[in-house]
N, C-alpha and C positions, 0 to 999 in steps of 0.2 A: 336323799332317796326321793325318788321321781313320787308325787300323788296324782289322783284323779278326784275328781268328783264328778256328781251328777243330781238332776232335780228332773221331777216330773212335775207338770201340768195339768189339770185336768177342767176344762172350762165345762160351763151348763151347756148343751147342749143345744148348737148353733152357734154360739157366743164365740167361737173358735177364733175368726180371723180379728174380731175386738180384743181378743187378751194376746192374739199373734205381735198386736202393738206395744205391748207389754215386754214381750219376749224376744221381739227384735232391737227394742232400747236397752234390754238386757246385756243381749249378743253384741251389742255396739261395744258396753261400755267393756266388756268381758276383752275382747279384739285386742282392746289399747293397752290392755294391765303387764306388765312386766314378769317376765317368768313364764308367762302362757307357752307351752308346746302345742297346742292342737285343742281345736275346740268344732264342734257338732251340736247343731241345732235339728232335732227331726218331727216331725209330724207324723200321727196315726196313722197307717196305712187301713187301716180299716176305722179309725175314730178323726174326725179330722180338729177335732176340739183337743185334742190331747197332743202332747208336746214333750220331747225330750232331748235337755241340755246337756250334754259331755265336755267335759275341761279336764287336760292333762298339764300339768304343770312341775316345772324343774323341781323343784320339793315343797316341803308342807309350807315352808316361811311364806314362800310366794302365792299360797293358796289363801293361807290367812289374808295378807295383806289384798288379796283380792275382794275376798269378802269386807273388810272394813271399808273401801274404796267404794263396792257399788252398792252397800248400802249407804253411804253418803251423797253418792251421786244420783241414784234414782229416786233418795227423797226430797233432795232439793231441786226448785223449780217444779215441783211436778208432785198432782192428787194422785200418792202411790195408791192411797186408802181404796181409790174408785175400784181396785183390780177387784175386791172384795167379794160385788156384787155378781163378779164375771166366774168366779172359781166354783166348781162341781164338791170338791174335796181340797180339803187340806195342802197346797204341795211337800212333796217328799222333796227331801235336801238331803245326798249322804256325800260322806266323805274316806276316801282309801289310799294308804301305800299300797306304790306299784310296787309286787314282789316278784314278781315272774313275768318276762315275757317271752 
């Protein structure tokens, strides 16, 4: 069964295109992963700090395996911690079967 997920961003306010660096290494590594159907990266039309990631993927296995992948990938090489300073709130991370389209 087909899933989705999605995450929201929410940086301090101005800090937007600093954590955009963030979420475009993100989107890279997201691009390459296997099983991906469709994926969307969007910016606040009225918040420009705020950010929202969509990923449709062939089914859950390949979602999983997605998640194990880039969190191994964006913490190697690389001060994940810095994002820290940049975030407003918490990010949301949810995850869903597609049951209807």
């Amino acid at each position: 069964m087909r899933h989705m997920s999605f995450a929201v961003f929410r940086f301090v306010q101005g800090r937007g295109n600093e954590g955009k660096k963030y979420i475009d290494s993100y989107y890279t590594i997201l691009k390459k992963q296997k099983g991906l159907v469709k994926a969307y990266i969007s910016q606040g039309a009225g918040d420009p700090d705020s950010f929202f990631i969509y990923s449709e993927w062939k089914d859950e296995k390949s979602h999983n395996e997605m998640i194990k992948n880039a969190k191994s990938l964006l913490t190697s090489g690389t001060d994940y911690m810095s994002i820290l300073p940049l975030l407003f709130t918490t990010p949301v991370f949810e995850s869903y079967k597609i049951i209807h389209e």
